[in-house]
N, C-alpha and C positions, 0 to 999 in steps of 0.2 A: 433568119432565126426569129422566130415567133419570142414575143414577150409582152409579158401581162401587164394591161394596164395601169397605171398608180391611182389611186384613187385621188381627188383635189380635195389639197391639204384642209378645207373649210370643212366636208366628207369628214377624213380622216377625225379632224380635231372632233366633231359631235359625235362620231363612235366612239374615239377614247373614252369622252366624256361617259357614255351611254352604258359602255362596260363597266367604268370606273365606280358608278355609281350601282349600279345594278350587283356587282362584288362587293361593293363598303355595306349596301342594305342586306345582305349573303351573311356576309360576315357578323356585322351587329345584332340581328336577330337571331342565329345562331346561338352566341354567346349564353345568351340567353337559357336558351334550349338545354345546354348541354349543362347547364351549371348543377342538377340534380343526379346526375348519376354518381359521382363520387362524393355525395354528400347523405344521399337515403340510403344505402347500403350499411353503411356502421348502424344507425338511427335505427334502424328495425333487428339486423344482423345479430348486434353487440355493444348497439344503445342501453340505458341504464333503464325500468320497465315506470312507463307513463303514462299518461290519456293518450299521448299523441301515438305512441305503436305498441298500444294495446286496449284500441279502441271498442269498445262492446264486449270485451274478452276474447276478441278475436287473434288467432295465431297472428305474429308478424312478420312472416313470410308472407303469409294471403294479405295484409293488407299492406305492404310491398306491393308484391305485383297488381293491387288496384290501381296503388299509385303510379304503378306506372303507365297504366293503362288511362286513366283520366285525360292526360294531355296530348296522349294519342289519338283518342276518342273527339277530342276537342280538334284537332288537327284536319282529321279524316272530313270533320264535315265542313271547317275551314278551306280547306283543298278543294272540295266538290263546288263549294260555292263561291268563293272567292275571284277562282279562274274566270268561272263566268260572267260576273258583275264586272269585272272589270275589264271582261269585252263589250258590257254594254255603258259602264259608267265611265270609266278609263284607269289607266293604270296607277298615272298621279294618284287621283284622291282617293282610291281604296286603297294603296301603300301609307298614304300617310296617316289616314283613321287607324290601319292596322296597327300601324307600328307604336301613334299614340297609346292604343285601347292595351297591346303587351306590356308597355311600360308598367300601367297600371294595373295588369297581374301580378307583375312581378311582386309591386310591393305588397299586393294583399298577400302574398302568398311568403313573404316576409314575417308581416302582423302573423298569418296563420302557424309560423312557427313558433312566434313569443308566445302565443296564445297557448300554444301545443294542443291546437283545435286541430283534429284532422278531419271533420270537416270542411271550414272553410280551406284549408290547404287544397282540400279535392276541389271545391269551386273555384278555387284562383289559377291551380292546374289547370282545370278544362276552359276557361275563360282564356289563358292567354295561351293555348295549345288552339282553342277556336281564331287567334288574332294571329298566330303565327303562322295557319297556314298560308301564307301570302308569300309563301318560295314558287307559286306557280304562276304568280303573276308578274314577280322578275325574269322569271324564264320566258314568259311570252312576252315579255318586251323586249328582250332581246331577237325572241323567234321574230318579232313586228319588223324589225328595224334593219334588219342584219342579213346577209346569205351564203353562201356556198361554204368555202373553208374560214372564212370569218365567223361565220357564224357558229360553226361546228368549235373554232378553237376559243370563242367566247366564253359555249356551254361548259366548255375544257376548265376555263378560268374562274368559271361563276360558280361551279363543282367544287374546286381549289378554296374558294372565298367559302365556301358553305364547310369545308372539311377543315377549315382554317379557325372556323368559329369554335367549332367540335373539341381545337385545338386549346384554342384561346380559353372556352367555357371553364373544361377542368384546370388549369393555371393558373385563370382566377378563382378560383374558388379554393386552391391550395396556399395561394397567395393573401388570402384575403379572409379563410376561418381564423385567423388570429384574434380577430378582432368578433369574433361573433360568428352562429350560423348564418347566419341571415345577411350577413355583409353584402357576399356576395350576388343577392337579390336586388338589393337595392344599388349596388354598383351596373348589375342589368338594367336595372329601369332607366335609370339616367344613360347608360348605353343608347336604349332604344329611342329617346328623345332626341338625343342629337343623329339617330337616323334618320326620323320626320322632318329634324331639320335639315339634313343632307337631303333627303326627296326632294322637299319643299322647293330647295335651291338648283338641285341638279337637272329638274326632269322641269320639259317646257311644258306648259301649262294645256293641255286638252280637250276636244269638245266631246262631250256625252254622244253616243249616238240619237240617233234621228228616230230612233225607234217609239214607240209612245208606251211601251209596258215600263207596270212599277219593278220596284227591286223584288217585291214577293213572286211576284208573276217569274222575273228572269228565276229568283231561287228555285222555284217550284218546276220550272219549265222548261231551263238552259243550262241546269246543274251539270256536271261532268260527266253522271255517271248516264245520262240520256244516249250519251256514245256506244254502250254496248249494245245499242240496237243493232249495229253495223257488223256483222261476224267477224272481220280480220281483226277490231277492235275488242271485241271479247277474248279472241285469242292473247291479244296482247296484254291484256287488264289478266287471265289464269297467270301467263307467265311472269312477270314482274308480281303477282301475289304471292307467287311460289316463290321467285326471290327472294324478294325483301322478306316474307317470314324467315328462311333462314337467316341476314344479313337484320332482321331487328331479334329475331332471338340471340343473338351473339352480340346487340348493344347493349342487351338490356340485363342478359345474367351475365356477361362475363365479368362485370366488377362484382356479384356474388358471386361469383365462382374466386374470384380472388381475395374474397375475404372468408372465404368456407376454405380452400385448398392452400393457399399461399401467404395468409394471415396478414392480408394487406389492410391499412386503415385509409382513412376517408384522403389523406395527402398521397398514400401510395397509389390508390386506383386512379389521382390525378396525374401524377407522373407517367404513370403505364399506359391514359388514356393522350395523354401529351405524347408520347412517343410514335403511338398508332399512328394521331390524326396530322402528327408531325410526318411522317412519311407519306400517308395520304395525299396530303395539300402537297407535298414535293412530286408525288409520284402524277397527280392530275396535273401539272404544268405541261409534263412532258406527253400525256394520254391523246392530246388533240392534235398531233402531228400527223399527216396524210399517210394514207395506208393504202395499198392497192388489192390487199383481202374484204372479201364481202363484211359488209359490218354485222348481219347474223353470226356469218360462223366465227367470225373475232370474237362477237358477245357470248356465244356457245362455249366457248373454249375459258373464257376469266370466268362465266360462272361456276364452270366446273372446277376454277381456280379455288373460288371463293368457301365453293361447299365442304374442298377440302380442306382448307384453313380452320373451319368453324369444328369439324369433326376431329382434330387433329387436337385443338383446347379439350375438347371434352375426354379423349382418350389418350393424351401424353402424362409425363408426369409432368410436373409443375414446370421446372424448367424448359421444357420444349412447349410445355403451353403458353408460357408466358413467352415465347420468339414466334409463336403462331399467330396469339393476336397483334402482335405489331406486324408479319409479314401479310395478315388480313387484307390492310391496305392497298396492296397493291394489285392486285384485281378485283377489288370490290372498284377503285379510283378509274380501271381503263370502262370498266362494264357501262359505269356511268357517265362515262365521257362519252360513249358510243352512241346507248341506246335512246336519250332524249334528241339528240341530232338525229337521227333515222327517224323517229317519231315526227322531228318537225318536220321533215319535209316528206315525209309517206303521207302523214294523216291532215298538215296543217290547215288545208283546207275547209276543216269541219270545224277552224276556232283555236289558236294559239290558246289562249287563253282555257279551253275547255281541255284541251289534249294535255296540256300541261299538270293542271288540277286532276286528270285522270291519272296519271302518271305519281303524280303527291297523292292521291287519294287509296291508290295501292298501298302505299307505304306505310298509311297512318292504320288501316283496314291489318296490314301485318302486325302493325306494333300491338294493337288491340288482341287478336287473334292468338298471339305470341306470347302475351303477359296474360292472358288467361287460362295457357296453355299451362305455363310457367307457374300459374300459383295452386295447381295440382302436382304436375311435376316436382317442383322442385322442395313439396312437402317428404317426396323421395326421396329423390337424388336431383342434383343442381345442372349435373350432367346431363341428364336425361333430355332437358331440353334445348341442348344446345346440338344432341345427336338429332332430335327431332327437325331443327329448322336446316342441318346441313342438308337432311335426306331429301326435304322440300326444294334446297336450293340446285341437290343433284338433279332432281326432276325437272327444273325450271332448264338447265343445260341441257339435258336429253330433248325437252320437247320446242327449244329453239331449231337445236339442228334438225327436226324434222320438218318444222313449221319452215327451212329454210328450202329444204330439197322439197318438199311439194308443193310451193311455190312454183309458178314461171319464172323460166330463165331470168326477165325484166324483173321482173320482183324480188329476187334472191338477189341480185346485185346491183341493188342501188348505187346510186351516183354521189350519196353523203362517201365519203374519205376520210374518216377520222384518224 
């Protein structure tokens, strides 16, 4: 009887460590992230009318979806460039600059609310939306270090630690308006300081590579998005766009949609988003469990999960919309426990670190895409754009399973197992 090695316990001990740490920095930058969507929805929705959401005399629906557009924007190029720097700088010191330089978004963007500048709000937005994109460079340190079904049930957990954040963001921020909008910013920031210091401690200290280019040069020249030169990679960068637009249309109005249809205020959309990212983070524990179905047609099958979810909010009544977004979870949680494990080991050859940033760099390219989409839209109807980003995500499931069948055989059926 055949039986699998153990790995030695000294092994063992530095990948607990490895994960452990790579989910606390998931987790606490998150936080972070998430702290604005149950808090800008009243503010613009059914806030009282001020400089800050009704800046220039502009409607506050549009400049809503600016904002929410900012920190995506900031994200997107944080993603493309982050990956890469820290395949050529290392992963230590670009996590912990990140995580300092969010800190100190958070609080300006604190000041920007006393101030009810919404200006600087949008700078401090894209400023620490540019310093958060640094979720792809936890991911290729784990891709660096880790393999086969460890590595696959890492991504499983590090997914968990990031939907966990999502969790945690709105809790605090229901927890903590009592005392002020802005509490819950500056509870972020200090958040994000004791991650630098959890880096600092956790991860052994790295040499820069040997290479002789500067950091512009790597910017300019090693960015993530250099990968779609390669065709199977452009294919994969449509599909995950087409994703993630419907899966960030559905983060980003369904708390207006539940303060337009369900007459939810700034603690109820935190509850409702606690509930979602509370099954999420439960339902990702169990997504990285070995499978003997091809990891395309699994991924085929939860998008088509997921598009229905998103279309289901837009066209039920309130009460079945409100059990759609929390049922959301649970194939948006397997799709992504799948598709970054096949990624790493299809693609990893071309740079953990860059594949991953590609991967983030769809995401943030949706959010953008999505809230811009949104601040025409939803001067209509709020629904509108939520039917929008399922239609995108049904297509993202159609043209998996094609991208799967014309494939070769070897190709359709990788050897990831999630």
């Amino acid at each position: 009887m055949h039986t699998e090695a153990l790995p030695h316990p000294t092994i063992a001990m530095k990948h607990t460590l490895l994960i452990t740490a790579a989910c606390l920095l998931a987790l606490l930058s998150t936080i972070g992230a998430a702290l604005p969507y149950p808090i800008l929805p009243p503010l613009f929705a059914a806030g009282s009318v001020n400089e800050f959401n009704h800046f220039m005399g502009l409607p506050p629906k549009l400049l809503f979806s600016l904002a929410l557009a900012i920190n995506p924007l900031g994200l997107l190029i944080g993603s493309t460039l982050l990956g890469p720097l820290s395949d050529r700088y290392g992963r230590r010191p670009v996590l912990i600059t990140t995580a300092l330089g969010a800190a100190l978004g958070h609080a300006l963007t604190a000041v920007a609310l006393v101030l009810e500048s919404y200006p600087l709000f949008m700078l401090a937005r894209f400023a620490t939306g540019l310093l958060e994109g640094n979720g792809s460079v936890a991911r290729a340190l784990l891709a660096d270090k880790l393999e086969g079904d460890l590595r696959v049930r890492a991504f499983s957990w590090l997914n968990g630690a990031f939907y966990l954040g999502w969790l945690a963001g709105p809790l605090l921020a229901a927890a903590t308006l009592g005392w002020g909008v802005t509490a819950p910013f500056w509870v972020a920031a200090i958040a994000l300081l004791l991650t630098a210091l959890l880096v600092a401690l956790a991860l052994p200290h790295e040499s820069a590579s040997k290479a002789t280019t500067s950091w512009w040069q790597v910017a300019r020249h090693q960015h993530a998005l250099n990968l779609l030169r390669h065709a199977e990679l452009r294919t994969l960068f449509a599909i995950q766009l087409a994703y993630t637009c419907g899966v960030t249309a559905f983060y980003e109005f369904y708390p207006l949609w539940l303060v337009e249809f369900a007459g939810y205020d700034a603690r109820g959309i935190a509850w409702a988003t606690a509930a979602l990212c509370g099954l999420m983070t439960a339902t990702s524990l169990l997504a990285g469990r070995p499978s003997s179905a091809p990891p395309l047609q699994r991924a085929s099958l939860y998008a088509y999960g997921t598009a229905a979810t998103v279309a289901f909010v837009a066209l039920a009544d309130v009460r079945f919309g409100l059990a759609a977004i929390v049922l959301f979870a649970i194939p948006n949680a397997y799709y992504n426990a799948i598709v970054p494990a096949w990624c790493a080991d299809r693609f990893g050859h071309h740079g953990q670190g860059a594949v991953m940033g590609l991967l983030a760099t769809t995401f943030c390219l949706a959010n953008i895409l999505m809230a811009m989409a949104g601040a025409v839209l939803t001067l209509i109807d709020t629904r509108l754009i939520l039917l929008l980003g399922a239609a995108s995500t049904t297509w993202a499931a159609w043209r998996i399973t094609h991208w799967r069948l014309a494939s070769s055989p070897d190709a359709a059926v990788q050897t990831v197992q999630p």
